[in-house]
C-alpha positions in Angstrom: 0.0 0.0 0.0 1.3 3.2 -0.4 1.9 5.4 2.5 -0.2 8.8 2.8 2.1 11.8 3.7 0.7 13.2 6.5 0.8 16.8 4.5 -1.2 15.8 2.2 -3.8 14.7 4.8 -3.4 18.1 6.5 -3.9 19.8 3.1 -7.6 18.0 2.9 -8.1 18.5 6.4 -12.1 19.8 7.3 -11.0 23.1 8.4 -8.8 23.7 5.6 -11.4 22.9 3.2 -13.5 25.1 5.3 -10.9 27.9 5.4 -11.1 28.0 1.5 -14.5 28.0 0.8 -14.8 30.3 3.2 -12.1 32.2 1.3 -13.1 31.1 -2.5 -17.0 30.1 -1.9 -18.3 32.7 -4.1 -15.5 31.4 -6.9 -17.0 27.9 -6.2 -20.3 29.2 -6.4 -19.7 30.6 -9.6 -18.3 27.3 -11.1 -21.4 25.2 -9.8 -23.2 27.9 -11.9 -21.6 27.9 -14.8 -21.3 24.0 -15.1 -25.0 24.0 -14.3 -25.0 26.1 -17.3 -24.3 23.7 -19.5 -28.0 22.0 -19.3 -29.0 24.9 -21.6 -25.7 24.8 -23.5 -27.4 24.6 -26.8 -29.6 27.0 -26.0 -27.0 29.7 -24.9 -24.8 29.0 -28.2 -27.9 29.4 -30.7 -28.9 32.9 -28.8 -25.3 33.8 -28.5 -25.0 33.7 -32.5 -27.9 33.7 -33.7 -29.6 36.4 -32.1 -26.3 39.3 -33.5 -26.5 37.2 -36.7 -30.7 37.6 -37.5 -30.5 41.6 -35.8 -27.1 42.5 -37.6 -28.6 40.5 -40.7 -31.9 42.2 -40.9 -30.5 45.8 -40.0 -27.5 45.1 -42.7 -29.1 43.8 -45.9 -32.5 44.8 -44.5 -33.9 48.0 -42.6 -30.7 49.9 -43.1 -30.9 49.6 -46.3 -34.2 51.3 -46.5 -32.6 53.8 -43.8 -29.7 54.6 -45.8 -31.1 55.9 -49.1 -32.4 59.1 -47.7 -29.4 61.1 -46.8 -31.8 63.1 -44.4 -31.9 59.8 -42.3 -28.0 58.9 -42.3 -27.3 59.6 -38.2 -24.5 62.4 -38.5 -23.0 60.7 -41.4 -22.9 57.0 -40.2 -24.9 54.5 -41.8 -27.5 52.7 -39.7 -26.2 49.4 -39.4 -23.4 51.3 -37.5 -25.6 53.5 -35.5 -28.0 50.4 -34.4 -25.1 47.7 -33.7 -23.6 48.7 -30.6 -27.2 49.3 -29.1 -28.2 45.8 -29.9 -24.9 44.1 -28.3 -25.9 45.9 -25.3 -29.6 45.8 -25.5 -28.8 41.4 -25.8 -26.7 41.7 -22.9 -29.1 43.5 -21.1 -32.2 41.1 -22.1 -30.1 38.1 -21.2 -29.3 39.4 -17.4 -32.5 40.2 -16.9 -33.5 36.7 -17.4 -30.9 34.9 -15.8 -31.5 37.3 -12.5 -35.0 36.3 -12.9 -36.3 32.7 -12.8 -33.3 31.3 -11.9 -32.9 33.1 -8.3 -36.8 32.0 -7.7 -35.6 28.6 -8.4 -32.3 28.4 -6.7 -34.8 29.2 -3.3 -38.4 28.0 -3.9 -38.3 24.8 -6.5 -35.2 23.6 -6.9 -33.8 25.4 -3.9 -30.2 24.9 -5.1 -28.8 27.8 -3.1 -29.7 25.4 0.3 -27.1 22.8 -0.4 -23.8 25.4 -0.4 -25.5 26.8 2.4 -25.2 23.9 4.8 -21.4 24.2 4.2 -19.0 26.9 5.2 -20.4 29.3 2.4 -22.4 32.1 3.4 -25.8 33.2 1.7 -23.6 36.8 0.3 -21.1 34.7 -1.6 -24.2 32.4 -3.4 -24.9 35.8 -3.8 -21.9 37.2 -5.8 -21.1 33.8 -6.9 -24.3 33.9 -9.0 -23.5 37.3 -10.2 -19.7 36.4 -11.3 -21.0 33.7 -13.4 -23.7 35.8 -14.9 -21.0 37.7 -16.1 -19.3 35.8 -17.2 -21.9 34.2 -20.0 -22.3 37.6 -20.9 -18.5 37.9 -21.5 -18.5 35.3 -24.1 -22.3 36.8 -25.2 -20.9 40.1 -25.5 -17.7 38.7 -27.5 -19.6 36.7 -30.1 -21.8 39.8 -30.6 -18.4 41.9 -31.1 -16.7 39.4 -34.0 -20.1 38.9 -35.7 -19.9 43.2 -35.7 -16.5 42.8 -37.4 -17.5 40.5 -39.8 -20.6 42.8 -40.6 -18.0 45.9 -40.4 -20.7 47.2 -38.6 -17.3 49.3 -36.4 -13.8 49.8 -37.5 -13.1 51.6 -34.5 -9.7 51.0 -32.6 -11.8 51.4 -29.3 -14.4 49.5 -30.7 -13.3 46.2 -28.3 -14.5 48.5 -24.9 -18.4 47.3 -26.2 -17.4 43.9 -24.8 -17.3 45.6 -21.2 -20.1 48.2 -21.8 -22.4 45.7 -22.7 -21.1 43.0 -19.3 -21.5 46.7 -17.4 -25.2 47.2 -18.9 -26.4 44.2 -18.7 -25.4 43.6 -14.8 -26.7 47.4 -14.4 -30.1 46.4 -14.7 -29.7 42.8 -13.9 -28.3 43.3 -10.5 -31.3 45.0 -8.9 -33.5 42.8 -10.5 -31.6 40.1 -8.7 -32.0 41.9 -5.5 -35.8 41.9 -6.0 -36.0 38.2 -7.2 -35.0 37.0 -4.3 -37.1 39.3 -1.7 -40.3 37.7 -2.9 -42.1 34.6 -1.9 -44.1 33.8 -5.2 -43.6 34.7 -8.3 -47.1 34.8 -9.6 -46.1 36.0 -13.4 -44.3 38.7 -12.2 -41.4 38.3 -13.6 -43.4 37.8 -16.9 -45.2 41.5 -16.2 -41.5 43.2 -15.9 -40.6 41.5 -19.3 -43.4 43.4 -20.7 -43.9 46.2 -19.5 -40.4 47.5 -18.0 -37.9 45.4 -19.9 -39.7 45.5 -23.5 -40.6 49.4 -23.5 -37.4 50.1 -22.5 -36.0 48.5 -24.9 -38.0 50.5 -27.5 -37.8 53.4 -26.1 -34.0 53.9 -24.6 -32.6 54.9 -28.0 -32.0 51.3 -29.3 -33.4 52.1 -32.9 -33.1 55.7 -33.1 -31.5 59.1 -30.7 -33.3 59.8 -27.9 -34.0 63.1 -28.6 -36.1 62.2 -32.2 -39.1 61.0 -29.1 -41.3 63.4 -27.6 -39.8 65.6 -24.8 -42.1 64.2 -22.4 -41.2 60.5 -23.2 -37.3 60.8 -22.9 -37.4 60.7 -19.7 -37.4 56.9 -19.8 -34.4 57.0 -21.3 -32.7 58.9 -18.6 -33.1 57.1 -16.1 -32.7 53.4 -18.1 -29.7 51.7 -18.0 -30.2 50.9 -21.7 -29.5 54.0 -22.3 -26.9 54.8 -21.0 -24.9 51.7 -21.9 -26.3 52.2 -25.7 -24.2 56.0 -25.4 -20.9 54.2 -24.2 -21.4 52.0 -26.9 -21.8 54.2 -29.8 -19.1 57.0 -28.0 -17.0 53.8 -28.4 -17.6 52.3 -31.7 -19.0 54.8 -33.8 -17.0 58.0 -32.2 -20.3 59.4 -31.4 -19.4 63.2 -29.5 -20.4 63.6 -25.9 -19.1 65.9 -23.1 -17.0 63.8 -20.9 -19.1 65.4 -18.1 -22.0 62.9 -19.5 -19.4 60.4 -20.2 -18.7 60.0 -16.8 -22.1 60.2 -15.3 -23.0 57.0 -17.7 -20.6 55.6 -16.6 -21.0 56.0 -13.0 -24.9 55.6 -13.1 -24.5 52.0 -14.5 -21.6 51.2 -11.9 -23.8 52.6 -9.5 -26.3 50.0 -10.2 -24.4 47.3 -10.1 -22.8 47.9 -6.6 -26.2 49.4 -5.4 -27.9 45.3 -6.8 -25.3 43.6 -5.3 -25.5 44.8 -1.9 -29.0 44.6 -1.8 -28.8 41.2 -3.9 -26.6 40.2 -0.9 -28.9 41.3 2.2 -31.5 39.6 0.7 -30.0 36.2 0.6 -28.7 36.5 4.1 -32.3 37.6 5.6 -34.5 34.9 3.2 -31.8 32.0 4.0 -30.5 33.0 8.0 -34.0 33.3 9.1 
């Protein structure tokens, strides 16, 4: 038989295991996720390409077409395919967040209750809580990538800073997804409400955040909605980024931090209401 340093025992002792998940839980959190993740694997990679190829597809050798042979409707001199891209790799990102911060937080406490087994071991509610945010992010890492290289191969940007819509769209997407997170898991029942937010807040805005045309071409009294969505805000980093679209730096930075406002603002609340729904 061979013998069994007695390191290598101390190495898998129970309180060094329970040191590191202490430590890494949310990191091994976010790999249950993610390999969870693969149960919808298919479904990820046909969204993930398909969805950039039908919009960029449709916009390209569709709609923009249309758009593009009135000179009055070119956006400042940039063709609509380039004008509309960047709002849809964000507007993706954001509609994909929305539903992972959705139904699965319901079911990782009320059906399948998934978040209960990490629990019973040295991880604590808040890191299920970021853990489930890190590997949110990262799907929409690779979504947001996809989205990017199907752009290039539509030359729908040929901006050097083009590559910061990869981030913009991850910032988006957890900008609104975050909070939504935080909400998901302070109610009981579900009873179609996440159905009603896809609707009646996550559709409209998407309509109406500057997606498919500027904000200010809406009524004055609409464009509100667009000031205070994270769509729209993320669509202006995108197109400051990909299409060199001019803005102050004094709005620059208050996109900027609104959305990263958001984000920290979902997670703590994301993260006090895991602690109170699973310490009680």
């Amino acid at each position: 038989m061979t013998e069994v340093r007695p390191e290598r025992l101390q190495a898998h002792a129970p309180e060094v295991s329970a040191a590191k998940a202490r430590r890494w839980g949310s990191f091994y959190f976010m790999e249950h996720m993610l390999r969870g993740m693969r149960a919808y694997l298919v479904t990820i990679v046909v969204t993930s390409v398909g969805n950039p190829l039908l919009y960029l597809f449709s916009m390209g050798v569709g709609l923009a077409t249309i758009v593009d042979r009135s000179q009055s409707a070119h956006f400042g001199g940039i063709g609509y395919l380039a004008f509309a891209a960047p709002a849809l790799l964000v507007s993706s990102a954001v509609m994909t967040c929305a539903n992972e911060m959705m139904f699965p937080v319901m079911d990782g406490f009320k059906w399948r209750r998934i978040y209960y087994g990490p629990h019973v071991t040295p991880l604590v509610p808040g890191q299920l809580a970021t853990g489930h945010v890190m590997a949110v992010s990262v799907r929409l890492l690779v979504q947001c990538t996809v989205f990017f290289l199907i752009m290039l191969a539509f030359r729908a940007t040929t901006s050097p800073t083009a590559w910061l819509l990869i981030p913009v769209g991850v910032l988006a997407g957890m900008a609104f997804g975050a909070p939504l997170m935080a909400y998901a898991a302070s109610i009981q029942k579900e009873n179609f409400q996440f159905s009603m937010i896809q609707r009646f807040v996550i559709m409209p805005l998407f309509l109406f955040s500057g997606t498919f045309y500027p904000l200010e071409a809406m009524p004055s009294a609409m464009q509100w909605i667009g000031w205070i969505s994270p769509l729209w805000h993320g669509n202006q980093l995108g197109r400051l980024v990909s299409i060199g679209v001019s803005e102050p730096a004094w709005l620059v930075a208050i996109h900027v931090a609104y959305l990263a406002i958001l984000v920290v603002l979902g997670i703590v609340l994301a993260r006090r209401s895991y602690t109170r729904r699973m310490d009680a």
